[in-house]
N, C-alpha and C positions, 0 to 999 in steps of 0.2 A: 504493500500500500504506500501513495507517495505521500510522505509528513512532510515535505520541503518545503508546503508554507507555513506549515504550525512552526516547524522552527525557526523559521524567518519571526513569524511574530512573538514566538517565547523569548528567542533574543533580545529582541526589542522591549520588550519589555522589564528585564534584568537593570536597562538602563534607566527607564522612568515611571516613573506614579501610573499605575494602570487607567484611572480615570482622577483629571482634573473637569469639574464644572467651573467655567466663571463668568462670574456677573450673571446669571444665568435668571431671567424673567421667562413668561407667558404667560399672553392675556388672552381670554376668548371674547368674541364677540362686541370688541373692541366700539368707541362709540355709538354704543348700544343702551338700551334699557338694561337689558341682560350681560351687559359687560360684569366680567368676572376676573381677577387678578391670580390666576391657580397659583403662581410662583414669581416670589419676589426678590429677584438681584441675589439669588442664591449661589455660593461659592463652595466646594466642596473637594477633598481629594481622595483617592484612595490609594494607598501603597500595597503590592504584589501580597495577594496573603489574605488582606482586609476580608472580613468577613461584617458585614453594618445591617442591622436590625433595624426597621424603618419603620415608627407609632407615633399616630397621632388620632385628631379627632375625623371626622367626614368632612371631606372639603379642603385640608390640611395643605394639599397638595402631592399628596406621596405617587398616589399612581400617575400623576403627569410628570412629577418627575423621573420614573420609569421611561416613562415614554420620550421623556427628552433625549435622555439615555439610547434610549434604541431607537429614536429616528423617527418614529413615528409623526411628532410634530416639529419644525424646527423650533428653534426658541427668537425671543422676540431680540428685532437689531440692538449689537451688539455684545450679546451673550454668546461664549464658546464652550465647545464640547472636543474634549481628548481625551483618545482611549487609547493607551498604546504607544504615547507621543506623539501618534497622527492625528490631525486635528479632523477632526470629522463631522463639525456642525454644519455642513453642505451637506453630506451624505445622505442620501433616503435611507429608509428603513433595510430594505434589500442588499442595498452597497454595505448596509454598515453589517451582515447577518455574519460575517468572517468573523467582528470583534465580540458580536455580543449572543449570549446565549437567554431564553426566555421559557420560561413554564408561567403558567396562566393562571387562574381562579379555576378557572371550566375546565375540568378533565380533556374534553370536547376540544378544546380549544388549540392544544400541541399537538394532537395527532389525528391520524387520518381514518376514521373507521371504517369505510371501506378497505382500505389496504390491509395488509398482512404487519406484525412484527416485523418483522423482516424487509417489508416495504418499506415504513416509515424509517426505521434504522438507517436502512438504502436513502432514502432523502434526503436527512439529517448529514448525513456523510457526505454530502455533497455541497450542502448548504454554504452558501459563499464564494464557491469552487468558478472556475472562470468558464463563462458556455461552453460546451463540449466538450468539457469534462467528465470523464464518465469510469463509474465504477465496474467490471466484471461482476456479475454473479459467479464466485466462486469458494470452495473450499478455505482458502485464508481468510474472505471476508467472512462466512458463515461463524468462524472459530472466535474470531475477532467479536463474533455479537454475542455468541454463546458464553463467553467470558464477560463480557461488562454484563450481559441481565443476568449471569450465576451471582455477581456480587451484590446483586437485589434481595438474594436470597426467597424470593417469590415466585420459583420453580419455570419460569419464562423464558429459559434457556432451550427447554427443550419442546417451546410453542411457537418456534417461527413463522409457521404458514397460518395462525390464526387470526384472524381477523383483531383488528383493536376493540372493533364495539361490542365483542362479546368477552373485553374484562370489565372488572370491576373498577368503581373508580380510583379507588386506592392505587389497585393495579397498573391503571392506566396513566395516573400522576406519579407511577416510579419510571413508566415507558418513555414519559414526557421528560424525566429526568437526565436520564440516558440519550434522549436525545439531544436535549438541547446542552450538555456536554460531550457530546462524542467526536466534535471536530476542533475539542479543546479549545474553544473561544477568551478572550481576550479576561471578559466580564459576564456573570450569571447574574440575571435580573427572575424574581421571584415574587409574584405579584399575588400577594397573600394564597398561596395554592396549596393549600389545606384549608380553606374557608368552607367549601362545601362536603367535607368530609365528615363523619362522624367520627368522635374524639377518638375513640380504639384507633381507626386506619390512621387517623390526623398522628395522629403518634410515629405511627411507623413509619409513615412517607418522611416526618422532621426528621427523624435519627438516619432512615436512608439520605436524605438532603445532605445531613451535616456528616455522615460517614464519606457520602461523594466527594464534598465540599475540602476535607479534611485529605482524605487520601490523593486524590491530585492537584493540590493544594491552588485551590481557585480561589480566587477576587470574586465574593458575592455580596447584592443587595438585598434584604428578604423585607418584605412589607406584609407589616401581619397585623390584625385588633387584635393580638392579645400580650398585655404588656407580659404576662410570666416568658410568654413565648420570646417576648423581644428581649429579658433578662437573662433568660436560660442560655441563647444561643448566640454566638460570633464574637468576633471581640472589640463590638464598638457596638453604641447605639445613639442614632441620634431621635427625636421626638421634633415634629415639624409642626407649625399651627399656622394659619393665614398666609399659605405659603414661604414662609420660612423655615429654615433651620434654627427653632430655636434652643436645643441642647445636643450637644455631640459628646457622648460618655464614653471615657476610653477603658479598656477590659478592665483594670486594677479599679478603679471606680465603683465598673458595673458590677463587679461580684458581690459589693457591700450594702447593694440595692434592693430592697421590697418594694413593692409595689405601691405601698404608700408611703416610701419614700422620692418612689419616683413622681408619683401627682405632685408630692412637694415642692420638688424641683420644679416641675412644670409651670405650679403656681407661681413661684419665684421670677421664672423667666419673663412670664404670659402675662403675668398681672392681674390674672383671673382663674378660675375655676376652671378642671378638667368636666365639661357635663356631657360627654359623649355616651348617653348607656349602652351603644354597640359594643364600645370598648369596656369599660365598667363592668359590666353583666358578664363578657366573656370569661368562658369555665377555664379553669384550668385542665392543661393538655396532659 
């Protein structure tokens, strides 16, 4: 299999801060009734490693910030986005699919139920790759897949010709995992996907995340409602309100954190009350 551009980009990234944001705004609907500031002159880095936990209230900004990240919107003039060193706030969502890797809310969402295991693996492996590029169906790649879904431990190693929509969803957001790491991208963006889970699987996909996360030692963002979840896991957490960044807790910090020490904080920063009950209410995982 050729890795000649992952090592192109793994090098490159040895040398700098996997993702800088800076100055980084977006407004929807701009001169509007419905004008909305999702994100305000937000500045952010992450070094090789980083693993950053992302809570706040609804509206916070968090999942546009995602999406800045991966292209989906640009950000408003003069805000820049670098992933890698390369600065990639021109890049559409597609151009930019080499640096960043993505799992969803919706199981639905990363993979293809139509297709086979093996198909969407097949896709994923491609993803970013320059037109006409193309992989063999063969023996090396089969071995190659049976080995990343064995470390799932969810026996999906030996179900490559099944369909995705006939797993589970648990199942299906460990398939999505795998993929959206299997061409070793830049940055994993994790857009609360455990939200629709029930807390048994919710459990198991975070520990698969964070054994992924851990073992090939990736630069992730996870955006989750639930503060234990943002405590438990990575080693940075930051808490965004009215489109800001407004605390960024480094690991030595966050381990001496409860949960109602982190509202605390929050109040400190915010100058007002956590009143989200989405967040509040959520059970512990």
């Amino acid at each position: 299999m050729d890795t000649t551009g992952d090592k192109m980009v793994n090098l490159a990234m040895q040398d700098h801060n996997i993702l800088e944001l800076l100055r980084v705004s977006k407004t929807f609907a701009r001169g509007t009734v419905d004008e909305v500031k999702a994100l305000n002159c937000v500045s952010l880095t992450m070094a090789p490693g980083d693993f950053i936990t992302v809570i706040g209230s609804n509206g916070a900004g968090k999942s546009t910030l995602l999406n800045i990240i991966a292209g989906l919107f640009p950000p408003d003039n003069g805000g820049r986005v670098v992933i890698a060193g390369e600065d990639v706030t021109n890049l559409l969502g597609y151009k930019r699919a080499s640096y960043v890797g993505r799992v969803w809310q919706q199981p639905d969402m990363g993979t293809a139920g139509k297709l086979s295991i093996e198909e969407n693996l097949s896709l994923a492996l491609l993803r970013g790759k320059p037109r006409g590029f193309k992989i063999a169906l063969n023996r090396e790649r089969r071995r190659f897949f049976r080995t990343r879904l064995a470390s799932l431990g969810l026996g999906l190693e030996d179900r490559l010709g099944v369909p995705a929509h006939t797993l589970s969803g648990g199942q299906r957001q460990a398939l999505a995992l795998i993929m959206a790491t299997i061409s070793n991208p830049a940055i994993l963006l994790l857009d609360e996907h455990t939200a629709t889970l029930d807390p048994k699987t919710a459990r198991t996909v975070l520990s698969i995340t964070d054994e992924i996360i851990t073992r090939e030692k990736m630069t992730a963002v996870m955006v989750t409602h639930n503060m234990e979840v943002a405590l438990r896991y990575g080693n940075r957490l930051i808490m965004m309100h009215r489109g800001r960044v407004i605390l960024d807790i480094a690991e030595e910090q966050k381990k001496g954190l409860s949960v109602t020490s982190l509202l605390r904080a929050f109040e400190r920063a915010a100058g007002e009350e956590f009143t989200d009950d989405s967040v509040l209410l959520s059970s512990e995982l």
